[in-house]
N, C-alpha and C positions, 0 to 999 in steps of 0.2 A: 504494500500500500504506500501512496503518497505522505497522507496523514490519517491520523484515527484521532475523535472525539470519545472520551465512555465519560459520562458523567450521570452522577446520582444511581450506582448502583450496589445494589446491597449481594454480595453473593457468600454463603454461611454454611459451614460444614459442624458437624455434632463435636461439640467440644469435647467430647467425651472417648472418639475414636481419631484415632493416625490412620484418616484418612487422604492416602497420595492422589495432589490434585495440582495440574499444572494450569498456567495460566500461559500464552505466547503472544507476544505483538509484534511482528516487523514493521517497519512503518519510518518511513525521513522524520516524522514527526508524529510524536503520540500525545494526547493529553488526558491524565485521571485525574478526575475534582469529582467532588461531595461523594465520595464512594467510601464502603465499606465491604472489606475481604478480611474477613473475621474466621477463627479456627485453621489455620493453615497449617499445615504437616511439613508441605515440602516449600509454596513459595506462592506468593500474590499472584503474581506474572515475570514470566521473561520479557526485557525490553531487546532487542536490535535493530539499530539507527541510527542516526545523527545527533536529533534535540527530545529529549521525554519531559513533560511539565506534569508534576503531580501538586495536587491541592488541595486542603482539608481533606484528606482520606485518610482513612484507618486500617491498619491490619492488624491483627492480634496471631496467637501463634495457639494451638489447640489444647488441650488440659492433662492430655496422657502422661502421668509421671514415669521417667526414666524416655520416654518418645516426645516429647514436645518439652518446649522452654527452650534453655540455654544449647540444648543438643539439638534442636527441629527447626520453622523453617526458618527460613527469609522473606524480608515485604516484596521485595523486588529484585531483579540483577540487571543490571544495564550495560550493556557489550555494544561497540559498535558494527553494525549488518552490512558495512559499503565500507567506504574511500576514507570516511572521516568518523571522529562523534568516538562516544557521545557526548554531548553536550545535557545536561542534568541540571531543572531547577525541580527540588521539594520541597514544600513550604506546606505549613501550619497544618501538618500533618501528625498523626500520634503511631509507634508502633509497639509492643507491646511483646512479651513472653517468647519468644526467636533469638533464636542464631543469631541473624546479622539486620540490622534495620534497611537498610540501605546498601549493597554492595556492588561495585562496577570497578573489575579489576582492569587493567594494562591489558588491550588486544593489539599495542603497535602498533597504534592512529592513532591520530590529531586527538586526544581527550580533552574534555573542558572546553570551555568553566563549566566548573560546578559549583551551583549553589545549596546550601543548605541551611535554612532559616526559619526560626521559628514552629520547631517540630518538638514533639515531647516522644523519649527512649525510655520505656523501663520494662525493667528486666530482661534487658540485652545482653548475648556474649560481648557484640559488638556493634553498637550503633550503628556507623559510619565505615565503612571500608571504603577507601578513593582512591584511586587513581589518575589523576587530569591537572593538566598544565597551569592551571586556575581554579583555585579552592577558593569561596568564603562559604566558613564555618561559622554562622553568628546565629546568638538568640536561643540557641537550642537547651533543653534539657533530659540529662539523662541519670536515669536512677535505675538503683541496683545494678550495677553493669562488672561484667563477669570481667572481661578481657580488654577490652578497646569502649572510651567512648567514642574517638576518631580514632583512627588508622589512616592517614593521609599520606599521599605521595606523590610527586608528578608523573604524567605520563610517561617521562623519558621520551618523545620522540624524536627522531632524527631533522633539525633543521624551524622544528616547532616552538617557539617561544616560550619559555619560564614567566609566567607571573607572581608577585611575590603573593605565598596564602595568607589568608585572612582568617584567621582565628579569634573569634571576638564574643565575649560576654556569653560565654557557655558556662554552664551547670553541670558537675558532673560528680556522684556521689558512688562510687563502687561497693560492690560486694563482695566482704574478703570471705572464700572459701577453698582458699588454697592455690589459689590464682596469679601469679604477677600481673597484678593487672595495672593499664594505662589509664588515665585520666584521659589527656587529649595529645596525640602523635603526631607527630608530621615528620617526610623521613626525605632529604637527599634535594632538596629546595629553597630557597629563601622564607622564612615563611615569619609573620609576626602573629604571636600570642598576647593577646592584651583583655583587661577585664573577665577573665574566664576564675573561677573562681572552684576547686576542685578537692573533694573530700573522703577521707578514706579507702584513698589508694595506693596499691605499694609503689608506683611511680606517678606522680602529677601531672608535670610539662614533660614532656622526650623528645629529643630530636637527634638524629642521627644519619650522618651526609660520610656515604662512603662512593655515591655513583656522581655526584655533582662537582663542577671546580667548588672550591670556598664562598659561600653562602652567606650574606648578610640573615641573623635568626635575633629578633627582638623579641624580649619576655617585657612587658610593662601593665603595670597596674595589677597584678594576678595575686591570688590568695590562693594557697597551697596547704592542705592539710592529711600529711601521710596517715594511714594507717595505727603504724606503729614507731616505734627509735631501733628498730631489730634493722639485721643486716638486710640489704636489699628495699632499704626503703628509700627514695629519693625525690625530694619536693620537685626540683625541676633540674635535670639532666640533660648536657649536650656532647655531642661527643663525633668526633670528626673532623670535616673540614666548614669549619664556622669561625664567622667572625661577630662573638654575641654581644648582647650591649642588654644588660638588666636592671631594670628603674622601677620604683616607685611597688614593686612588688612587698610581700608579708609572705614568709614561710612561716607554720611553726611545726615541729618533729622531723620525722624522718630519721631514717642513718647519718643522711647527708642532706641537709637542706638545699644547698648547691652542689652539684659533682661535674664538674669540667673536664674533659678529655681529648683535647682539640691536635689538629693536625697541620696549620700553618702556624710556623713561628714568625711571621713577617706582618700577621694583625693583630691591632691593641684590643684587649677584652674589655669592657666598661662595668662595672657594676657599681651604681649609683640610689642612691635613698631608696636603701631594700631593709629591711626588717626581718634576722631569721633567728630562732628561738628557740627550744626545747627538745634539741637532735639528740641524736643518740651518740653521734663521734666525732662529727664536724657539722657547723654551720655551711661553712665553704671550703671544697675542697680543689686548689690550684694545681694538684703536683701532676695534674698529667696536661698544663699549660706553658708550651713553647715560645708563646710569644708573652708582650708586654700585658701588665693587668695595671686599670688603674679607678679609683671611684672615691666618692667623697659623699659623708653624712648616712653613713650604712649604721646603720641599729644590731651588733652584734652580742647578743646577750641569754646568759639563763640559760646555756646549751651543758650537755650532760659531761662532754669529755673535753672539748676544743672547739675555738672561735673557727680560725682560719688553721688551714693543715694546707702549707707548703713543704711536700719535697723534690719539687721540680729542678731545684738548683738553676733557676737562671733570672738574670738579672732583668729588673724593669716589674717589677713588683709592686704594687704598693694598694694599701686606702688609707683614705685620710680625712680627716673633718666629720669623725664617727665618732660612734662610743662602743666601746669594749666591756659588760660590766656584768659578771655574775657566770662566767664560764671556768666550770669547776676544774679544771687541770690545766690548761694554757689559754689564754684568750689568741696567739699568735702560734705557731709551734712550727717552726721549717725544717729542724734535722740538722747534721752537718750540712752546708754547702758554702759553697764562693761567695753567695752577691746576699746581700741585706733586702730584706723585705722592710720596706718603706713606710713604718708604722706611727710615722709623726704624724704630730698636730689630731689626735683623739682623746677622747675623755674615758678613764680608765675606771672608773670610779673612786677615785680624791685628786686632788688637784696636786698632788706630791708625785704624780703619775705612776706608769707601770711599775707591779712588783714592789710598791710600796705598803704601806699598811691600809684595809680597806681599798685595793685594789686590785685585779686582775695581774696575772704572770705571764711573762712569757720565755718562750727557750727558744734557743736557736741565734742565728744572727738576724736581729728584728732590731730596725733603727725606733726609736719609740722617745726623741727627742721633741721639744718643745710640747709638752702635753696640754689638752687645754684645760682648764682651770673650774668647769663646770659642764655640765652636757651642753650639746650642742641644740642650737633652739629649734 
């Protein structure tokens, strides 16, 4: 087909049987609104095409325990059927007790953009799975979520333009059942996370670029809240070839509230008036950071083991114009190495600075001159 309209239908299987029911569209263009595909086993529909528009529709996944839920189906899969595509907008849509809400993997075309706005996930393995050259992710909320609220990544195609993703003002509460599960993903693209706000997961923000050159990846505005302070748990993680810049963010818990693991030494890392709290072994952790770090007015405090944990050994380190206060083993800690981590001009908790009485320690070679005199306003 050219195009297909389905709107306003209600099609419902016995909640109560794993009954396998396929749904298929080919079509350049398809569009589903006010519909409901409710009890599904295996999948709402298959899409192959260029553009699919879904809108206020519902799918729910069927009630069989150990056969439906987090194991059964998916709302939709969306491949492209030709030359290009697809292209995917779903909005204010809800999907419900499935596998995967959303899924359109990499077929080796032109994918994107996809839009994903204003939908409600729960009890999903995985919300979102994407693949396309143009993500936004905004608006959505997701609960209970088993493994992925997003799973993003760009298409890869050959010749096809990278846009930077848009990950904005998502919801995203997991269910720990023995799971490493992600809050919100993006893997191997540029991508900015801002306002997303993510709860009891053993990983928050991720991002991980091992197929793209080096990546502009902004974290800003975002509230992070791991799971637990056990090993494997991390507010927001990047690790590759990125060049991050972290502002105005709040972690509290995790193993690691930050964990950096980057792969060009020739960009400066930024992290700036972030707030991270109550980790289990580090707030931030530099030592798998090759290039320069640098931030001012970070809130480093209350964390179980250590502030910062550098043992990168390399020089161009530093924050500055923050407060260190209530981190019970080192507020700084780098190890043996060559070059000084950069730790002037912070407030340590008393104004007689680090390692004085009523104050935060530190070891290692941590410059920690001029202290200032009061917290920082």
């Amino acid at each position: 087909l050219d195009s297909l309209t389905m709107d306003s239908v209600w099609l419902e299987s016995p909640a109560d049987t794993a009954l396998g029911r396929y749904g298929y569209i080919a079509a350049n263009y398809a569009r589903v609104t006010n519909s409901q595909l409710l009890n599904l086993y295996y999948e709402g529909f298959e899409f192959d095409g260029r553009r699919l528009v879904v809108d206020n529709t519902q799918f729910t996944g069927c009630a069989v325990a150990g056969q439906c839920g987090w194991s059964g189906a998916a709302g939709f899969y969306a491949y492209a059927g030709n030359d290009s595509g697809p292209r995917i907008s779903v909005t204010n849509s809800s999907f419900s007790n499935m596998a995967y809400g959303v899924y359109s993997s990499t077929t080796n075309t032109a994918a994107g953009p996809m839009v994903v706005a204003k939908n409600t996930f729960a009890s999903v393995a995985t919300g979102a799975h994407l693949c396309g050259d143009s993500l936004a992710i905004t608006d959505n909320v997701f609960t209970n979520v088993r493994d992925y609220g997003l799973n993003g990544q760009p298409g890869m195609t050959s010749g096809h333009p990278f846009v930077q993703a848009q990950i904005l003002r998502n919801q995203v509460t997991c269910a720990v059942a023995g799971y490493p599960s992600y809050g919100l993903s993006h893997n191997s693209g540029p991508a900015l996370f801002q306002d997303n706000a993510v709860r009891n997961c053993r990983n928050g923000l991720y991002a991980n670029n091992t197929l793209y050159p080096t990546a502009a990846l902004v974290f800003r505005g975002d509230t992070i809240f791991p799971d637990s302070v056990t090993s494997g748990r991390v507010g927001i993680g990047a690790y590759g070839g990125w060049q991050p810049t972290l502002a105005h963010s709040r972690i509290v818990g995790g193993n690691y509230g930050i964990q950096l693991n980057l792969g060009d030494a020739a960009v400066t890392t930024t992290i700036d008036t972030t707030a991270v709290s109550g980790t289990g072994f580090a707030a931030i952790d530099l030592g798998g950071v090759p290039g320069a770090v640098s931030g001012v007015a970070n809130n480093i405090g209350n964390n179980l083991t250590y502030g910062v944990y550098d043992f990168s050994n390399v020089a161009g380190h530093g924050l500055n114009q923050g407060s260190f206060v209530g981190n019970a083993v080192y507020a700084v800690y780098t190890g043996p190495t060559n070059f000084a981590f950069d730790a002037s001009s912070n407030w340590w908790g008393a104004a007689t600075g680090a390692g004085t009485a009523g104050a935060d320690a530190v070891s290692g070679t941590v410059n920690t001159s001029s202290p200032l005199g009061a917290p920082p306003g």
